[in-house]
C-alpha positions in Angstrom: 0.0 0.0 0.0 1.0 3.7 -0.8 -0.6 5.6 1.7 -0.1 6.7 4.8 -1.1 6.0 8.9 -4.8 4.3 8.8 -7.5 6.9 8.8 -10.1 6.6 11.2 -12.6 4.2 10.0 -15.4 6.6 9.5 -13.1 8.9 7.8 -14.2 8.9 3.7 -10.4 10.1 2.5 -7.2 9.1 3.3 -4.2 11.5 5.1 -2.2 13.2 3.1 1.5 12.2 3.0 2.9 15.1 5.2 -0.1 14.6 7.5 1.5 11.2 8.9 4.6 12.5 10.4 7.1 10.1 11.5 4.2 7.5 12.9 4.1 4.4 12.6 3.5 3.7 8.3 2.0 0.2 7.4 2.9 -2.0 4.5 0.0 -3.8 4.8 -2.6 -1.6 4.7 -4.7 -2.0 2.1 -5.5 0.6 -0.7 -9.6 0.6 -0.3 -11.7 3.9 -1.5 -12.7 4.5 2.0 -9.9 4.0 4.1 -8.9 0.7 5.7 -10.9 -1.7 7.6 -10.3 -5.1 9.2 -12.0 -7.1 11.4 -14.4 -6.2 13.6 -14.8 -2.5 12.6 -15.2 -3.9 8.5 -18.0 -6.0 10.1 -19.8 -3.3 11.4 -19.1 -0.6 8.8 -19.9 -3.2 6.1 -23.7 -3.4 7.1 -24.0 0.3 7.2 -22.4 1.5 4.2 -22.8 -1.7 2.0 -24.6 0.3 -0.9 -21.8 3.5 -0.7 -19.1 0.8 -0.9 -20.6 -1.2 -3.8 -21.1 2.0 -5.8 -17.6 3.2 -4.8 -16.2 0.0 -6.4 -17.9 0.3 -9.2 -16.9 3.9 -9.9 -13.3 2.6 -9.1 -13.1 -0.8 -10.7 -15.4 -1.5 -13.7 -16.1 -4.6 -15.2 -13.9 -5.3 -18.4 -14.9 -7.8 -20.7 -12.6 -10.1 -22.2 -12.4 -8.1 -25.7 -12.0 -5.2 -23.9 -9.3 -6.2 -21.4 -7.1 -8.1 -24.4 -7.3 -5.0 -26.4 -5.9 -3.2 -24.0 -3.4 -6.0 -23.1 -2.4 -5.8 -26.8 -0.8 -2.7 -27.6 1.6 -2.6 -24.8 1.9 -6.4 -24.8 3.6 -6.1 -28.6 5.3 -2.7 -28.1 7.2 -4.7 -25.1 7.4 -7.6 -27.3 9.3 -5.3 -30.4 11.5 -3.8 -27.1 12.6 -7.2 -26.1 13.1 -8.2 -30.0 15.1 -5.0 -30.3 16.8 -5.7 -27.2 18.0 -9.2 -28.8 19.7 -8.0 -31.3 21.6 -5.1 -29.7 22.4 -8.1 -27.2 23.7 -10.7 -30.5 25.9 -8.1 -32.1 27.3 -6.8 -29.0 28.0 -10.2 -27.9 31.3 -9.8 -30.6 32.2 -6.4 -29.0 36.1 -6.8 -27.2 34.5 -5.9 -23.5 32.0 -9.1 -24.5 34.6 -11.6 -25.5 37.2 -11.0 -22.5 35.0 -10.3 -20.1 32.5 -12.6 -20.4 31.3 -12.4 -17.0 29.2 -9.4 -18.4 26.4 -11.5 -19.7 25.8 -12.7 -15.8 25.0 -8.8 -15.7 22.7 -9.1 -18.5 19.3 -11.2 -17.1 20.3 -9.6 -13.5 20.6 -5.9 -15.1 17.2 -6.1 -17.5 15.2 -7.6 -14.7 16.1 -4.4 -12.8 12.4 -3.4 -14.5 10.9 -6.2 -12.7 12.4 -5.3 -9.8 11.8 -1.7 -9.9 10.0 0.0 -12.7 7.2 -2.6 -12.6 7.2 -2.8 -9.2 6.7 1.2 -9.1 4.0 0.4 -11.9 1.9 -1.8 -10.0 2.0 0.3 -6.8 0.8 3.4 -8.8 -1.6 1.6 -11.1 -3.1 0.7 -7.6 -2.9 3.9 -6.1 -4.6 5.3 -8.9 -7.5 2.6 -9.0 -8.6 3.4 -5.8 -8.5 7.2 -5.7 -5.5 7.5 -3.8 -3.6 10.1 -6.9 -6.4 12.4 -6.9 -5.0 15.0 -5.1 -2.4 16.8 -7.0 -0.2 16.9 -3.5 -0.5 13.5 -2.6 0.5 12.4 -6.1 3.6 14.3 -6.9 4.7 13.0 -3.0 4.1 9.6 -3.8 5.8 9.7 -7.4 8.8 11.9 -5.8 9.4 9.3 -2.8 8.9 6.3 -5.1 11.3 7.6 -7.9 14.4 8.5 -4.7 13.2 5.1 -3.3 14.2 3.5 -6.4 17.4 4.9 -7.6 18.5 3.6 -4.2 17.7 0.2 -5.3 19.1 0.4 -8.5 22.3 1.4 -7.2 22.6 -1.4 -4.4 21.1 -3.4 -6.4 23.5 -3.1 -9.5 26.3 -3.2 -6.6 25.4 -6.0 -6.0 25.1 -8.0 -9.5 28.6 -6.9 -10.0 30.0 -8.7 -7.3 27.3 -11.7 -8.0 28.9 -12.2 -11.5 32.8 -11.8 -10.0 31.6 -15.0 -7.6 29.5 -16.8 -10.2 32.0 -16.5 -12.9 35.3 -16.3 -11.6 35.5 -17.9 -7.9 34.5 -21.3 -9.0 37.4 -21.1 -12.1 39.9 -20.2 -9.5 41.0 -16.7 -11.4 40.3 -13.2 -10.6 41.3 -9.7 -11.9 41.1 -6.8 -10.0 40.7 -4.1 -12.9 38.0 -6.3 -14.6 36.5 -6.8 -11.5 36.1 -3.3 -11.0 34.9 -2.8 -14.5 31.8 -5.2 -14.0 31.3 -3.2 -11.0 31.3 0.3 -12.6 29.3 -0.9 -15.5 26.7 -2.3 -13.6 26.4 0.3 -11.1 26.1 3.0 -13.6 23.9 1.2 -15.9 21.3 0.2 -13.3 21.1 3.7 -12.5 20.7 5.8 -15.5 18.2 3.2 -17.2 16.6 3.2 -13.8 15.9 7.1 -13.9 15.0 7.0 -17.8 12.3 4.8 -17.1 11.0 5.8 -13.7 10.7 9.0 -15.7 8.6 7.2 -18.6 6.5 5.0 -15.9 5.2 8.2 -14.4 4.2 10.2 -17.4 2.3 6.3 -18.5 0.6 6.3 -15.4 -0.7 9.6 -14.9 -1.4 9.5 -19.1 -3.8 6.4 -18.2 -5.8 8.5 -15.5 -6.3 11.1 -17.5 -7.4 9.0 -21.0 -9.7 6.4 -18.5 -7.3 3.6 -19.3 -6.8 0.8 -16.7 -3.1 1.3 -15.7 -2.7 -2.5 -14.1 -3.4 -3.4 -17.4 -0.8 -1.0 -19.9 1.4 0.2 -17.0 3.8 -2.9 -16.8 4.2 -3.9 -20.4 5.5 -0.5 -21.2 7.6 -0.6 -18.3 9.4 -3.4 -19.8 9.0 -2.3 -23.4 12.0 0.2 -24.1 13.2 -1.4 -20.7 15.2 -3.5 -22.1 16.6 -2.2 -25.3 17.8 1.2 -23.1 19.6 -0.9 -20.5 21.7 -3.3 -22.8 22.3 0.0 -25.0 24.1 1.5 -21.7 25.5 -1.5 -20.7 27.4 -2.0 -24.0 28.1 1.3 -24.3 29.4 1.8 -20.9 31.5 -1.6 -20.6 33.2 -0.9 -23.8 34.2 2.7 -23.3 35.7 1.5 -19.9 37.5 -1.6 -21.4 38.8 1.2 -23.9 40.6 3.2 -21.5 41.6 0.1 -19.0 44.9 0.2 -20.3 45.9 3.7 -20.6 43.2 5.5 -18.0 42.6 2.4 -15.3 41.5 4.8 -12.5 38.1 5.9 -15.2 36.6 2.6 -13.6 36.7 3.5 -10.1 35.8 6.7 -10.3 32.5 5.9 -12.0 31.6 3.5 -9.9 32.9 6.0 -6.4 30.7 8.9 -8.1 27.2 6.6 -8.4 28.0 5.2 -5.2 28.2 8.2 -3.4 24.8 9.5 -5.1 23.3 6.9 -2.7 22.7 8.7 0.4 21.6 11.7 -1.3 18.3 9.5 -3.1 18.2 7.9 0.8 17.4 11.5 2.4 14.8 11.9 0.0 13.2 8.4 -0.3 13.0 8.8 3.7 10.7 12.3 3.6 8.0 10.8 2.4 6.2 7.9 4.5 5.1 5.8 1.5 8.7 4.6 0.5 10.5 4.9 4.2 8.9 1.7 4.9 10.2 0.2 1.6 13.4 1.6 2.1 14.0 -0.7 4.8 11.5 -3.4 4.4 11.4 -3.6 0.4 14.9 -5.3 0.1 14.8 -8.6 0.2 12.7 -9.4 -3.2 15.2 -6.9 -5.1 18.4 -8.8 -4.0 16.8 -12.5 -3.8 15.1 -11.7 -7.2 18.9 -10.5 -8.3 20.3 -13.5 -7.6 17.8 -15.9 -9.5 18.0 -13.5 -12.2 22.2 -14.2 -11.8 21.6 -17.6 -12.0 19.9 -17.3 -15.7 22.7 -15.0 -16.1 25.2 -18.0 -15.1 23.4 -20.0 -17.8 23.3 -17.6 -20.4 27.6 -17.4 -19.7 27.6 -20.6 -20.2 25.9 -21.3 -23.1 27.1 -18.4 -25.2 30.5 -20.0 -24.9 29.5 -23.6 -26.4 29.9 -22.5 -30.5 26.7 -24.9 -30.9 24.4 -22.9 -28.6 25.3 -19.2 -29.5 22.0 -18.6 -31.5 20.1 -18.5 -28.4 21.4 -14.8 -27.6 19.3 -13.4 -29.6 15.9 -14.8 -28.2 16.8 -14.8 -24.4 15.7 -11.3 -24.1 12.6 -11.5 -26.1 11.2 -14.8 -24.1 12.3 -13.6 -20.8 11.0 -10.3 -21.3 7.4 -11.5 -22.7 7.0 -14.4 -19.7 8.0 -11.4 -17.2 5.3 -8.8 -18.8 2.8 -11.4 -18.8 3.1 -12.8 -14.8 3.3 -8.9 -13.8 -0.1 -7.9 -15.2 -1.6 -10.6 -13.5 0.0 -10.0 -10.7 -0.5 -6.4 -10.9 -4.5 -7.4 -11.2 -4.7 -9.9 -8.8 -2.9 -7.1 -5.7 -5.5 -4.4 -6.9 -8.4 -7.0 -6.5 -7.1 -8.2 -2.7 -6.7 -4.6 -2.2 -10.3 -3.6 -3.0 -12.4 -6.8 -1.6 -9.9 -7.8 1.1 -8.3 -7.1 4.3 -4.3 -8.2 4.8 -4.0 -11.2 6.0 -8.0 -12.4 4.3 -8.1 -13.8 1.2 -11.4 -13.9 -0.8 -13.8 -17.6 -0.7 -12.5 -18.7 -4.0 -9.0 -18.6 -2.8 -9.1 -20.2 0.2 -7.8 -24.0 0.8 -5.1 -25.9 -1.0 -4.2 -24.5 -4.2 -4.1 -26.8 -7.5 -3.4 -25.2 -11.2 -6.7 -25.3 -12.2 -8.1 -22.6 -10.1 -5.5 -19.9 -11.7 -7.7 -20.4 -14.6 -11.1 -20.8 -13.2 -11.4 -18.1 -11.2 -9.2 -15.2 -12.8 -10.3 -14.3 -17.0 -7.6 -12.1 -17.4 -4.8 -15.9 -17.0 -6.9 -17.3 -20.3 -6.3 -14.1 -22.1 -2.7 -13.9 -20.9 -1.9 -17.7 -21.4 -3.4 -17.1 -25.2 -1.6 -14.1 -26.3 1.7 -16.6 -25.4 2.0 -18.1 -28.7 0.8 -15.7 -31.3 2.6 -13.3 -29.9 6.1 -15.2 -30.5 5.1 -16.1 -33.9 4.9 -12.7 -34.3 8.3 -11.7 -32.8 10.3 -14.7 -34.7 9.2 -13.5 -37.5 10.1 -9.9 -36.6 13.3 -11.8 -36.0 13.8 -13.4 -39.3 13.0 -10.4 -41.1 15.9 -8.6 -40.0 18.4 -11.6 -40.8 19.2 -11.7 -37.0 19.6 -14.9 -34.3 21.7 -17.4 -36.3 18.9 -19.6 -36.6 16.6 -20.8 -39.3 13.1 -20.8 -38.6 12.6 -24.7 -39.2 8.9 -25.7 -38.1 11.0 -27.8 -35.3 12.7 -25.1 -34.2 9.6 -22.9 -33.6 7.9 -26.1 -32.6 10.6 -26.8 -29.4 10.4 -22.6 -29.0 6.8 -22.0 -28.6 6.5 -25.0 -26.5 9.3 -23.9 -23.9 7.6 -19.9 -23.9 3.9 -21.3 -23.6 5.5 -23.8 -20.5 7.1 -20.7 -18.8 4.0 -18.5 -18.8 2.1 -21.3 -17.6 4.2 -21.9 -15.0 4.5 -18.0 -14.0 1.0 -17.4 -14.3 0.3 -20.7 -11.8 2.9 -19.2 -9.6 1.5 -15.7 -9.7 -1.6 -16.6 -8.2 -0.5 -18.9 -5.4 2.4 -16.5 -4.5 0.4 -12.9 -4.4 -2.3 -14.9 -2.1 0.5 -15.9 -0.1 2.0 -12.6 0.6 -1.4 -10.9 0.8 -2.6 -13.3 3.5 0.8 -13.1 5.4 0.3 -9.7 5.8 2.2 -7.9 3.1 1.6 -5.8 0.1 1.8 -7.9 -3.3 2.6 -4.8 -5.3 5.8 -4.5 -3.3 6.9 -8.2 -2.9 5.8 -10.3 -5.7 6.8 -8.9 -9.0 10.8 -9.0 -8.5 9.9 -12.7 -7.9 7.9 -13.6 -10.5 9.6 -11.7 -13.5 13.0 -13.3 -12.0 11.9 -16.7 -12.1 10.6 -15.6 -15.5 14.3 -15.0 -16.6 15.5 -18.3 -14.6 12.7 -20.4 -16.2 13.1 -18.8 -19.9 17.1 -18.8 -20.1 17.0 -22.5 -18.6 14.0 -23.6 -20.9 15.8 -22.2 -23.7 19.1 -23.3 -23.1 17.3 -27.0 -22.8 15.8 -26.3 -26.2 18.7 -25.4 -28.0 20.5 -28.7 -26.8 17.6 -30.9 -27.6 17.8 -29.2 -31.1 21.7 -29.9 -31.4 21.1 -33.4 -30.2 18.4 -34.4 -32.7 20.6 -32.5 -35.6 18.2 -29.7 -36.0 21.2 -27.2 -36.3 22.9 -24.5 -38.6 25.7 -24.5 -40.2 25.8 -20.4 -39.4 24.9 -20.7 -35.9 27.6 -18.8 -33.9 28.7 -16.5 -36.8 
């Protein structure tokens, strides 16, 4: 939740920011229209003002139909999609650039770096596309504090976080091979650090103008606001990486101290975005509690990252750069609208810590489709979609790869398996956090969009080596 203290539970609007002080600020309060009830004074309050809330929820969360909701999906669905695509083929011709080929430990930067925007910007997405929902961005100063202490909140993240896949990739790639570098080590860590934060501010930047453009045109923002997040995402934060890594590799040699004084100057930035992040009560709470899915999902996204190392360096696997983006990146935008979704649904019709009749009991697959529309429309935009984006692919004589029919056979197979795993995983893992007290908007995207890049570099790493194994292969592949 975004707001501040609990109102009083006859109170119809919520305090303003600066009205909360330092008090006591709750992650788990829920974003309702009127404020936030539990237990016994819900109970009460629910018999009394039972019509006012129903017409309050219907002025705050209309019905969408499935047309309506897909065509919304759509656009930002494929703009992300022609990001990630775009983002693939930055990522296969950069993948010959000197910084690339003797340092490989940079592509363990790579799924770790781009799921920054799972971590952050659609993390920030989801919280405002909730805020907004539920009326708490209609005053002009209780907006701009919200965006202000979300946007210092997360270029403190970035930094630490980008810290922090630097020396994940130094342990990961070098530790276990018994041979380390100082100055390269210091150049991962510079390029990291300094790309997680400039494509961090870019796109903060972006996500804010998105959502407040989706209040104003009537536009559900759980619905566009995380595709776009991810849809230049991508493609801006490999652009700075290469750009970045290479320039620093450049001057290794004759100017070794550029390196650590990039990575000093971000670093000391840090306390600076801390002050402000701390001023507002809606990210102070974050800023101490909101840690552990950013560096956990970090190191699952490493992990892909790990995998990605290693199969770039086999000759027979290297086609598969060019699509890791693009199915990460689509599995990642799919799980966080649902997720996004399912949060502003629990906030609406639930308390923390209650979960609604139909998610109560064991949970089993099926129930991820039965009960929520918007996981059919999802789980069916999966494989049109990528026909769409191979293609895109093809036509622009990138990836290595002929489109055989059992190439895009094993492909669309592995992407429609991730999504329906993420999409299982969504559901059982925002209930979760929800009924343990937390807010899903916070917690559960870093998690499911880096499981997305764990699932989609492992899946398609697996398909590559079936498709070597049953001869299915190129005779360009690796060129």
């Amino acid at each position: 939740s975004l707001d501040g203290q609990n109102p009083e539970p006859n109170s119809q609007h919520g305090l303003t920011l600066s009205d909360c002080g330092d008090g006591s600020y709750s992650e788990t309060e829920p974003m309702l229209p009127k404020g936030s009830l539990s237990g016994e004074e819900a109970d009460e309050e629910e018999e009394e003002d039972d019509e006012e809330k129903q017409g309050s929820d219907a002025r705050n969360m209309p019905k969408e139909s499935p047309w309506a909701m897909a065509l919304q999906i759509l656009v930002p669905f494929l703009l992300a999609g022609f990001g990630t695509v775009s983002a693939g083929m930055v990522l296969d011709i950069v993948q010959h650039w000197e910084a690339f080929r003797y340092i490989t430990e940079i592509f363990i930067l790579v799924p770790a770096l781009l799921g920054l925007k799972g971590n952050l910007e659609m993390t920030l997405a989801s919280r405002l596309s909730t805020a907004v929902n539920v009326g708490k961005m209609d005053s002009p100063i209780e907006k701009w504090n919200l965006i202000i202490g979300n946007l210092a909140l997360k270029q403190v993240q970035a930094t630490v976080v980008g810290f922090l896949a630097a020396v994940a990739a130094v342990v990961l790639g070098w530790i276990p091979e018994g041979k380390f570098q100082m100055s390269h080590a210091v150049l991962l860590c510079s390029s990291s650090v300094a790309t997680a934060f400039i494509a961090s501010l870019l796109q903060g930047i972006i996500m804010v103008g998105v959502i407040v453009g989706s209040k104003k045109t009537g536009i559900n923002p759980d619905n566009v606001a995380t595709p776009i997040a991810a849809s230049f995402g991508d493609l801006i934060t490999l652009a700075i990486l290469a750009w970045i890594s290479q320039g620093l590799y450049n001057c290794l040699d004759s100017y070794s101290y550029v390196s650590t004084l990039v990575c000093a100057f971000f670093l000391c930035l840090t306390p600076l975005w801390i002050v402000i992040s701390s001023k507002h009560p809606a990210s102070r709470t974050l800023l101490y509690s909101g840690w552990e899915p950013v560096i956990t999902a970090m190191v699952i996204s490493s992990i892909g990252g790990l995998i990605l190392d290693k199969t770039v360096s086999d000759p027979n696997l290297a086609g598969i750069v060019v699509y890791t983006p693009v199915i990460n990146g689509i599995g990642g935008n799919l799980v966080a609208i649902q997720s996004s979704r399912i949060s502003t649904h629990l906030h609406f019709h639930s308390a923390p810590g209650e979960v609604p009749e139909e998610a109560k009991g064991c949970y089993y697959p099926c129930r991820t489709f039965s009960n929520h529309r918007s996981a059919q429309v999802l789980l069916l935009l999966v494989i049109p979609g990528h026909l769409i984006f191979l293609y895109t692919i093809h036509l622009m004589k990138s990836g290595h790869t002929t489109l055989t029919p059992i190439f895009m056979a094993v492909y669309l197979a592995a992407a429609l398996l991730q999504v329906l795993l993420l999409l299982c995983i969504a559901d059982w893992m925002v209930h979760s956090i929800w009924r343990s007290g937390k807010d899903p908007d916070s917690f559960s995207i870093p998690y499911l969009t880096a499981l997305g890049d764990l699932l989609g570099t492992a899946l398609l790493a697996l398909s590559f080596h079936f498709l070597w194994l049953i001869g299915d292969q190129d005779s360009d592949v690796g060129d």
